[in-house]
LOMARTI-255710 format. One record per residue (C-alpha): residue in one letter; x, y, z. Coordinates in steps of 0.2 Angstrom, whole numbers, padded with zeros to 4 digits, always signed. Layout:
<rs>
AXYZ;...
</rs>
This chain:
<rs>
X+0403+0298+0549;X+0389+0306+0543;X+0388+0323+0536;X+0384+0337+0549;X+0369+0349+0547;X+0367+0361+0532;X+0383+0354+0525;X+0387+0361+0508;X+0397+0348+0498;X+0400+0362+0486;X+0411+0370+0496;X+0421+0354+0501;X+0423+0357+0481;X+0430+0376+0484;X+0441+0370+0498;X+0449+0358+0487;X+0451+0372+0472;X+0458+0382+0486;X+0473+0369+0494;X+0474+0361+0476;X+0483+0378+0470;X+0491+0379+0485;X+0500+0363+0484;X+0501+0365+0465;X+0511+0382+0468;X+0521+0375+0482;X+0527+0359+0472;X+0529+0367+0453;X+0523+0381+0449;X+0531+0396+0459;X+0531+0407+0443;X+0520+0413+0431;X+0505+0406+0442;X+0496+0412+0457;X+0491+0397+0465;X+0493+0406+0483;X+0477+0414+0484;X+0471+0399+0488;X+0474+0404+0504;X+0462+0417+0505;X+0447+0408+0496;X+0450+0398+0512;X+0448+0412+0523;X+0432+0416+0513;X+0427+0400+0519;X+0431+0402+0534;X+0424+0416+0539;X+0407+0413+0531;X+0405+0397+0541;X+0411+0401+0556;X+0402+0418+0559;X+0385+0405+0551;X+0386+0397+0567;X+0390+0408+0578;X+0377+0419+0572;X+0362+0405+0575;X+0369+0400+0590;X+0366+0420+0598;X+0348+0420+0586;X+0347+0402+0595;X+0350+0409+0613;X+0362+0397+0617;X+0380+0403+0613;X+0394+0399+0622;X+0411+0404+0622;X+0418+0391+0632;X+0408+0379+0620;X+0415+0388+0603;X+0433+0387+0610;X+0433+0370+0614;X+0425+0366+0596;X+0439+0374+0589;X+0452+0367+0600;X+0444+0350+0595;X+0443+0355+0576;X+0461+0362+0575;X+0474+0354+0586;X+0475+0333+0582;X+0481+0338+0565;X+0490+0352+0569;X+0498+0345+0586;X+0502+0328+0574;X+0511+0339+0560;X+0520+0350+0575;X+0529+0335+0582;X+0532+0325+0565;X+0542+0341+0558;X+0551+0344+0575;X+0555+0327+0574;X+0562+0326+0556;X+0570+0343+0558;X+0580+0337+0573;X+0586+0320+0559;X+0590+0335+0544;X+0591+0351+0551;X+0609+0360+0555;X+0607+0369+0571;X+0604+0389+0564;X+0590+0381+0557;X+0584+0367+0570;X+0584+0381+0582;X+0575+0392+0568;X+0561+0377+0567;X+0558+0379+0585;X+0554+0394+0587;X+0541+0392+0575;X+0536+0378+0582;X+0533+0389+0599;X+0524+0402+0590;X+0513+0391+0582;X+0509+0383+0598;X+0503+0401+0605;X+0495+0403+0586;X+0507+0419+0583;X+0516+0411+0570;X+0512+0426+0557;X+0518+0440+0569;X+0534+0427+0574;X+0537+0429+0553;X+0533+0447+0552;X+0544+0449+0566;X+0561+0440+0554;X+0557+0449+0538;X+0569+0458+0533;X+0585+0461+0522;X+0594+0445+0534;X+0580+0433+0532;X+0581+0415+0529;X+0575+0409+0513;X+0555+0404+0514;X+0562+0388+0507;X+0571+0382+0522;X+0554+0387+0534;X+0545+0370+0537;X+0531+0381+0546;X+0533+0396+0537;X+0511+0391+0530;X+0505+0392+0546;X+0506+0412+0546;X+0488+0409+0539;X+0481+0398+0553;X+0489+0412+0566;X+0478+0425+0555;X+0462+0415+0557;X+0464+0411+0577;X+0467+0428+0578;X+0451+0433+0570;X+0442+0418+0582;X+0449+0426+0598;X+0440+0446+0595;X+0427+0439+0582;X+0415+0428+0593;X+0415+0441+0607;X+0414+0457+0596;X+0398+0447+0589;X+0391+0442+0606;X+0393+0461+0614;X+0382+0470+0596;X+0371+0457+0596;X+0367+0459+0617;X+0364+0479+0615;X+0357+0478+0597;X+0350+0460+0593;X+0354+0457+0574;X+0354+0475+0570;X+0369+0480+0576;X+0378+0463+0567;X+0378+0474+0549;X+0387+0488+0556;X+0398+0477+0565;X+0402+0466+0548;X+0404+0483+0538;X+0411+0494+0548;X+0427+0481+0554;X+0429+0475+0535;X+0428+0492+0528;X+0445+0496+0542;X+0453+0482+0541;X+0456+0483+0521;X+0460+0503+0524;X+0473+0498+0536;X+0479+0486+0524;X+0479+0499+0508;X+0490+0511+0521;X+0502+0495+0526;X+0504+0490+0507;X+0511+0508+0504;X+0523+0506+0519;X+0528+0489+0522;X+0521+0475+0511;X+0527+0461+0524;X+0516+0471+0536;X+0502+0471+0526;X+0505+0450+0524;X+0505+0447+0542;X+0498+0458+0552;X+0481+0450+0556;X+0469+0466+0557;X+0475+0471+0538;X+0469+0453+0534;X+0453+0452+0544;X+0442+0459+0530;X+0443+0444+0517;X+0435+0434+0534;X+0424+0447+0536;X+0418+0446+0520;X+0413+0428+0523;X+0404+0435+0538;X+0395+0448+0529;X+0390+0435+0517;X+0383+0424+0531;X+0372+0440+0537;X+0366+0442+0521;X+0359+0425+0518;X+0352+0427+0536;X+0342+0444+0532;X+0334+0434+0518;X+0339+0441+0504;X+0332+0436+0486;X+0342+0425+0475;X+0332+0422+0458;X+0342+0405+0448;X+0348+0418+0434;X+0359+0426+0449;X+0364+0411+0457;X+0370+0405+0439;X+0377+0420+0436;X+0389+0421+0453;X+0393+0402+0449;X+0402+0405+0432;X+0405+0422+0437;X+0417+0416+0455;X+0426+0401+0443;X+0430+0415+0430;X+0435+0427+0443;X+0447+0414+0452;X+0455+0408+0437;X+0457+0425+0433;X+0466+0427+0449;X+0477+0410+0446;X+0484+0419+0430;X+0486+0437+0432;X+0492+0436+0451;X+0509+0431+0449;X+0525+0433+0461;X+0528+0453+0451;X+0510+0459+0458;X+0510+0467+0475;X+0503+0456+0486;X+0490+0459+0496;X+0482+0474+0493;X+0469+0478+0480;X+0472+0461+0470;X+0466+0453+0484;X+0451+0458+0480;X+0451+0445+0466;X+0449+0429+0475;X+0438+0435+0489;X+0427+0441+0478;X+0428+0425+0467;X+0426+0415+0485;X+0408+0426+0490;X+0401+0423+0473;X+0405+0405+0472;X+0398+0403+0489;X+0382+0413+0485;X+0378+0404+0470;X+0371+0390+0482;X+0374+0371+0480;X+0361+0372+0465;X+0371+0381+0453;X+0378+0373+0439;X+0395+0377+0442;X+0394+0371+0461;X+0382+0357+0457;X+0392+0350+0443;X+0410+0356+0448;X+0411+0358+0466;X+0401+0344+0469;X+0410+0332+0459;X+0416+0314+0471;X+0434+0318+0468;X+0432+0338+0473;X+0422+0333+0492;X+0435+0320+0494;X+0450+0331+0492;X+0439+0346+0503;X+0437+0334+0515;X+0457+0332+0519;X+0460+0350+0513;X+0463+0354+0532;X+0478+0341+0536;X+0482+0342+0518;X+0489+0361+0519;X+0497+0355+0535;X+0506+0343+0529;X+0512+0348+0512;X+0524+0361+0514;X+0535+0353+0528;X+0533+0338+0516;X+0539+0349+0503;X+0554+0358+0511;X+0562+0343+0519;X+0562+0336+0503;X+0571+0349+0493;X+0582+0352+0508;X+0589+0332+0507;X+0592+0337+0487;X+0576+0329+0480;X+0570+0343+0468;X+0565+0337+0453;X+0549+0338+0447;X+0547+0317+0448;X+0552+0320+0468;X+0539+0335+0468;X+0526+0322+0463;X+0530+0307+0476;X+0531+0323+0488;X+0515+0328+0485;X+0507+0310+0485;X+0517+0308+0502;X+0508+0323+0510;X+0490+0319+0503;X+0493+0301+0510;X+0497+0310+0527;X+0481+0318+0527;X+0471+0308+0523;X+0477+0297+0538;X+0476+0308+0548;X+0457+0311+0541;X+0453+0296+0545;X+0461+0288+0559;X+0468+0302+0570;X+0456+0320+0569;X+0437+0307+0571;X+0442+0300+0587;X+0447+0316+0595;X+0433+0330+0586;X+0418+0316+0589;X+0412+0303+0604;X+0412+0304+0622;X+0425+0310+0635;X+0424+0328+0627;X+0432+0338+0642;X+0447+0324+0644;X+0449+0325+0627;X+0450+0345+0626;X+0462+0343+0642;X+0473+0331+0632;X+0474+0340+0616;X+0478+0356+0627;X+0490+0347+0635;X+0499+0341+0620;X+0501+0357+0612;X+0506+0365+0629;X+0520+0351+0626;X+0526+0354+0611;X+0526+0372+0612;X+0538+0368+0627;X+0551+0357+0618;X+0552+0370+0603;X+0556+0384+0613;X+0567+0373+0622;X+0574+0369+0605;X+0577+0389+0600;X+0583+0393+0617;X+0598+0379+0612;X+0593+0366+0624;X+0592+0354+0612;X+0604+0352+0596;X+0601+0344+0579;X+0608+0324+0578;X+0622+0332+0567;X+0628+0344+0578;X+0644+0338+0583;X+0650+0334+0564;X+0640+0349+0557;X+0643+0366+0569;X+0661+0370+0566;X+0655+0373+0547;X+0636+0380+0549;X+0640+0393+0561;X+0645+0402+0547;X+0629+0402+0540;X+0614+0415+0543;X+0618+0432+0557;X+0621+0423+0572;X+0636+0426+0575;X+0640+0444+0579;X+0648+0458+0566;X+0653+0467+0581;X+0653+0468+0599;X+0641+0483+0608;X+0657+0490+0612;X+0659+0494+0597;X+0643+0498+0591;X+0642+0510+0608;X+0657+0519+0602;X+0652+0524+0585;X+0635+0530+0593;X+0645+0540+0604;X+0653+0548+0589;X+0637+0552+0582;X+0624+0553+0597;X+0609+0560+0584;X+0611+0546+0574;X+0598+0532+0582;X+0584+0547+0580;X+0586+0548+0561;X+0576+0533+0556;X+0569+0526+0573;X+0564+0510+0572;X+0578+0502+0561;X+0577+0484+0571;X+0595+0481+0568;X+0595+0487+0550;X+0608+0501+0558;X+0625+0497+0557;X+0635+0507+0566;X+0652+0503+0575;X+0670+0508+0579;X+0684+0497+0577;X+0693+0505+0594;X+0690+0518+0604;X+0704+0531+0595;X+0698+0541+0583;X+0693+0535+0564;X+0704+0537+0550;X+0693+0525+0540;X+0675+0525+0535;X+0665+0511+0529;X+0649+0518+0521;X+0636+0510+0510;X+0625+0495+0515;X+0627+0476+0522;X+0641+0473+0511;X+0651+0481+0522;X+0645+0468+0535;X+0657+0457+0527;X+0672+0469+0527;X+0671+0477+0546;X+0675+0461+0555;X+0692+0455+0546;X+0697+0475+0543;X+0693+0478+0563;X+0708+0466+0568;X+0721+0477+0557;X+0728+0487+0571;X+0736+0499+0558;X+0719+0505+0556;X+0704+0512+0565;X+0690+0508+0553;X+0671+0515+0557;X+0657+0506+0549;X+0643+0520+0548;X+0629+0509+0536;X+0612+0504+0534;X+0600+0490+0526;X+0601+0492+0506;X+0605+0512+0507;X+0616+0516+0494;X+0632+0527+0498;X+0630+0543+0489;X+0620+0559+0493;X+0600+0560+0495;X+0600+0542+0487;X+0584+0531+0491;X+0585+0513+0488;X+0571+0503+0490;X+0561+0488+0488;X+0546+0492+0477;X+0535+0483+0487;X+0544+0486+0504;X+0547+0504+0508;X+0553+0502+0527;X+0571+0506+0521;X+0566+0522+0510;X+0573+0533+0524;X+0590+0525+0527;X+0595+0537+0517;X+0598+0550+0530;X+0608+0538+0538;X+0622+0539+0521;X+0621+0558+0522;X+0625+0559+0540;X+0638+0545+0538;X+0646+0556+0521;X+0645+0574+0531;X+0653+0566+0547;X+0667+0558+0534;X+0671+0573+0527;X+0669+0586+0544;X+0682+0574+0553;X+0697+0578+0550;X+0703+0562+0554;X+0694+0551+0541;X+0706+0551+0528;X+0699+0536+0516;X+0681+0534+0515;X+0677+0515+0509;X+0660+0515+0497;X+0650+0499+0494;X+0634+0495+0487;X+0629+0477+0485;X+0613+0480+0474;X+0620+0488+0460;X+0621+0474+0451;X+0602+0471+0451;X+0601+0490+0442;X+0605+0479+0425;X+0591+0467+0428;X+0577+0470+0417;X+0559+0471+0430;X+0569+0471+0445;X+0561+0477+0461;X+0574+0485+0468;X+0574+0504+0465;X+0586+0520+0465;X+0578+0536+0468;X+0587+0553+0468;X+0579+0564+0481;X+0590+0578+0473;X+0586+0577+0455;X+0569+0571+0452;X+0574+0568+0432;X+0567+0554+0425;X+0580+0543+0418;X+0588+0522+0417;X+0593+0517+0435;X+0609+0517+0429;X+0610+0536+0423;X+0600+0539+0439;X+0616+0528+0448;X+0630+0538+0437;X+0625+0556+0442;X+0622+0551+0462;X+0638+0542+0464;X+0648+0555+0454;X+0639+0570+0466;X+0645+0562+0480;X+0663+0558+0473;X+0666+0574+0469;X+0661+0580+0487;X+0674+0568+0496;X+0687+0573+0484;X+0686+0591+0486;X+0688+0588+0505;X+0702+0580+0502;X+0696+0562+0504;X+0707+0547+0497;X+0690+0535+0491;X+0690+0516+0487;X+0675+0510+0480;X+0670+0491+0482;X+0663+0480+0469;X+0651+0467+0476;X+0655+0450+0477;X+0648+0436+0467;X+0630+0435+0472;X+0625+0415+0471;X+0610+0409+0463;X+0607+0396+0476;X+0606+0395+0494;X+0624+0391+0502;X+0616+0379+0516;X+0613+0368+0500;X+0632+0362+0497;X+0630+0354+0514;X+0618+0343+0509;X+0629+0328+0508;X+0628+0330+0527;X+0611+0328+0534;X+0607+0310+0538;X+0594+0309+0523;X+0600+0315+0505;X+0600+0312+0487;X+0616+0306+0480;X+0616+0320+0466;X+0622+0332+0479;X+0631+0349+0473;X+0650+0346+0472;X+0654+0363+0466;X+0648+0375+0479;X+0649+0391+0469;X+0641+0401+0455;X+0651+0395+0438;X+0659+0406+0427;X+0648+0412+0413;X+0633+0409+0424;X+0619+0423+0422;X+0623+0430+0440;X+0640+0430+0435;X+0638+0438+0419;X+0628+0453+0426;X+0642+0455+0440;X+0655+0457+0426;X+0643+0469+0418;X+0643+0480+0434;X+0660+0479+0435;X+0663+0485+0418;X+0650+0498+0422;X+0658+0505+0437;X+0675+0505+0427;X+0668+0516+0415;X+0662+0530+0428;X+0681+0530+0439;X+0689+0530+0424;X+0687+0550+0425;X+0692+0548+0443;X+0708+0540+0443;X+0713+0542+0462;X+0700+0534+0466;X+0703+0517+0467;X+0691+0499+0463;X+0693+0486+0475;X+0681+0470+0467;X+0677+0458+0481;X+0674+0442+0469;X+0691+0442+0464;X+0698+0434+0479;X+0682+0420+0482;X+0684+0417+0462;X+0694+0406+0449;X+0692+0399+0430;X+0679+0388+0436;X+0667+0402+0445;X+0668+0409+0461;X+0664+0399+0478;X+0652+0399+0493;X+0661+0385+0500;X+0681+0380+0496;X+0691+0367+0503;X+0676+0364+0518;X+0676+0382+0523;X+0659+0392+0523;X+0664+0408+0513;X+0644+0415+0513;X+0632+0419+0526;X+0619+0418+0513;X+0618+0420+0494;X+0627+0440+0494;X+0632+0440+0510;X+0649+0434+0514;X+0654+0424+0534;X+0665+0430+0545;X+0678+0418+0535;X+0673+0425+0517;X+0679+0442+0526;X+0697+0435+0532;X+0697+0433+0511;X+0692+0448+0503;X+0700+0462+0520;X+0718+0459+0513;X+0713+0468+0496;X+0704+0481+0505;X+0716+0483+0517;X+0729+0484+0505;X+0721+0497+0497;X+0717+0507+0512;X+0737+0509+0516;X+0739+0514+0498;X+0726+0528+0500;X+0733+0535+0514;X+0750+0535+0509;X+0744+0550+0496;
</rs>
């Protein structure tokens, strides 16, 4: 197949920079190296040659939109309709059912190319692992189809009232808002900011504006292209160094790689870098593929890991696997659908065969269809991830009812609310604090005993004017209001009389560069986050005790370095045979050993408090050998913190326990 018009094998040599860092970052290097920009250089190129062609088909006179879609269809969907249905497939072999069903619905919204808002719409504190997303890379290809849906006809209206002259404005203007809306996201809500295709439509733009700029005609002496050459590699390599996982991400470090992807592009094909780098055999060759290639290496990569295969020899016959999948489906499955005759049966096809896929994943998320291990697997993985309800909206009606103001607070809260009543006789127990008190309402609610209210939020801490916050994620930064009006209904109700108190990131307070933050709306003293978590908590005790309040405060459970799902391994059809035996974080382990340092900690600040009592979770889940996910065939976690409804029959009787011994004061 020859090469098509104004082909520039330099940038077959850019895309193979860009997916070879991808894949590099995906299968070894996920710290210390910033191997996913990569994905933006790609919407660089993107964006320059698409708006190229768009652009001299409307100089032309002979655009068409029916004519760019089907191109696109014809570009886009033999690989991606092939990767869609080999992963269904495979998930349906290895998959559990929480995840099978999860791999549908992905596979529905990258059908309708909406995968990125389908992700944005699961960020969150409950989210699965990105590891355990076979699809999770094709938030980028929703971004781009996103752009080609507004783009061709944003260009076609400027350039029917104003020719070429409107297209500069046009170019400026929408890259100039998009990266503003995304500086205003990155303050707000980082995974916004990520997904939401608007706050990344400027890096495409920027190809486009490039594109305009070669268009107008403006003069490139050699020294300049030479200049942009070395000046793009630096600039990316840059990038791959200093854009690690503790950057925020986008935002202004964005700025790296797409500006490295414009220069490399403007140098031309002539310039030394592009000549002798980019155009390099190996660098077109790997370009060529770099399409299927992204495709196909991270399903590759996850169902891998997932059947146990993680060392870094498996990383390598993974990544072999997936460039071998490629490049097949370069050759012998994308030609014969993109080129040749029969163009509209072909676009018919193609749009049928996504139309079908789409089809069986959300059959697959609606439940229709179950994972091949269903039958042996379901009585144990239902434990796993938030299917399964904390309470019932009976419940969560009741608490509501109690406090009527409290879903105008912090509107929005997409579940991260967690508000409900075991029955509907008044509280004598309240469980304030965060999602660690997700583990303790089920199993407390069945004690008839007590009537416990859980009165929580997503990571808000359970003291006074306490923020607590992702560094890069503030949507939880006002949950604090949340505690306060939890802690002055506590103590105005007379008949609360213990107030329960848990916290489940206090723990990551010890951890040196943590991105978990404490703020004190109420002393703005600069101090350690655990001074900062001393004089909130020790406000806030004294409050409760002066009202006469019995308080428990509970120490988390033993977070787990690991995903639980992976002590099930030995399950799925396909696994290594080195499978975890001990499900469970060991003792002396580093997660272990901060836990015990909290623990110590918190022992240090009730000690001048000695009515107040210290309930540790771990104690129950843990023994000389560490403390378990998963014990005699019982799932104990939801996910790494969070404990299942079964890890809350283990830890209530302690808590219980010390609920009676409060009230009996």
């Amino acid at each position: 197949m020859s090469a098509p018009p104004n082909h520039r094998p330099d940038i077959d040599g850019l895309r193979a920079i860009s997916v070879g860092v991808v894949v590099a970052f995906h299968a070894f290097f996920t710290k210390g190296f910033g191997g996913f920009i990569g994905v933006d250089v790609f919407f660089v190129i993107s964006g320059y040659l698409i708006s190229g062609i768009i652009l001299r088909d409307l100089a032309a006179g002979h655009f068409s939109f029916a004519g760019f879609y089907a191109r696109r269809v014809r570009r886009i969907y033999p690989a991606l309709v092939l990767v869609l249905a080999a992963t269904l497939a495979a998930g349906w072999v290895q998959l559990f059912d929480d995840g099978f069903a999860q791999l549908g619905r992905h596979v529905a919204a990258a059908a309708l190319f909406v995968s990125n808002l389908a992700l944005y719409g699961e960020a969150g504190y409950f989210d699965t692992a990105s590891e355990a997303k076979p699809l999770l890379h094709l938030w980028s290809l929703g971004v781009e189809e996103q752009f080609y849906i507004l783009w061709p006809l944003a260009l076609a209206l400027v350039w029917r009232l104003w020719r070429g002259r409107g297209v500069w404005a046009l170019v400026l203007l929408g890259l100039a808002a998009s990266f503003a809306q995304e500086l205003w996201l990155m303050g707000r809500d980082q995974s916004a900011a990520f997904y939401i295709p608007t706050a990344r439509f400027w890096e495409m733009l920027a190809g486009a504006a490039l594109a305009q700029a070669e268009r107008s005609g403006l003069p490139k002496p050699r020294w300049l292209a030479e200049a942009l050459g070395a000046g793009g590699l630096l600039a990316l390599l840059g990038g791959l160094v200093f854009i690690t996982e503790g950057v925020a991400f986008p935002g202004t470090a964005a700025l790296l790689p797409v500006g490295a992807a414009v220069a490399m592009i403007a140098a031309g094909p002539q310039a030394f870098v592009n000549a002798r780098l980019l155009g390099l055999a190996p660098m077109r060759w790997l370009g060529g593929i770099s399409y299927p290639l992204y495709l196909w290496h991270w399903p590759v990569l996850v169902l891998v890991r997932m059947a146990g295969y993680s060392s870094a020899q498996a990383m390598v016959w993974a990544v072999l696997a997936a460039v071998g999948l490629a490049w097949g489906t370069t050759r012998f499955v994308e030609p014969p659908l993109r080129y040749g005759g029969q163009g509209k049966a072909k676009l018919a096809g193609l749009l049928a065969a996504m139309g079908l896929i789409g089809l069986l994943g959300w059959a697959t998320a609606q439940g229709m269809l179950r994972s091949s291990t269903s039958a042996q697997t379901a009585s144990i993985t239902r434990q796993l991830g938030w299917d399964l309800a904390v309470s019932s909206p009976e419940q969560g009606a009741a608490c509501n009812r109690l406090m009527p103001q409290r879903s105008a607070l912090v509107p929005n809260m997409q579940g991260n609310d967690f508000c409900a009543l075991s029955r509907k006789a008044q509280p004598d127990v309240a469980l304030i604090g965060d999602s660690m008190n997700l583990s303790l309402f089920p199993a407390l609610s069945r004690y008839r005993d007590i009537n416990v209210l859980l009165a929580s939020a997503s990571e808000a801490a359970p003291f006074y004017d306490t923020i607590t916050t992702e560094r890069f994620d503030q949507t939880r930064r006002n949950n604090w209001m949340l505690t306060n009006q939890a802690l002055d209904y506590a103590i105005a109700n007379p008949s609360i009389r213990v107030v329960v108190l848990s916290y489940a990131n206090g723990d990551r307070l010890l951890i040196d560069g943590s991105v978990h933050e404490l703020l004190d709306r109420a002393d703005a003293r600069k101090a350690e986050p655990t001074a900062v978590l001393e004089r909130v908590m020790r406000r806030t005790l004294e409050h409760l005790l002066k009202a006469g309040k019995r308080v428990i405060v509970v120490a988390p459970n033993q977070r787990m370095g690991f995903d639980p799902s992976d002590c099930l391994t030995s399950l799925r059809p396909i696994h290594a045979a080195g499978v975890r035996q001990f499900c469970g974080e060991r003792a002396g382990s580093g997660w272990q050993q901060i836990r015990l340092r909290y623990d110590d900690w918190l022992r240090g600040v009730l000690k001048d408090y000695p009515h107040v009592q210290l309930v540790d979770l771990a104690q129950p889940l843990c023994d000389a050998r560490g403390c378990y996910a998963m014990r005699e065939g019982v799932m104990l976690y939801r996910d790494n913190l969070h404990l299942s409804l079964e890890g809350s029959a283990v830890v209530a009787p302690a808590v219980h326990a010390a609920i009676l011994k409060a009230r009996a004061r």
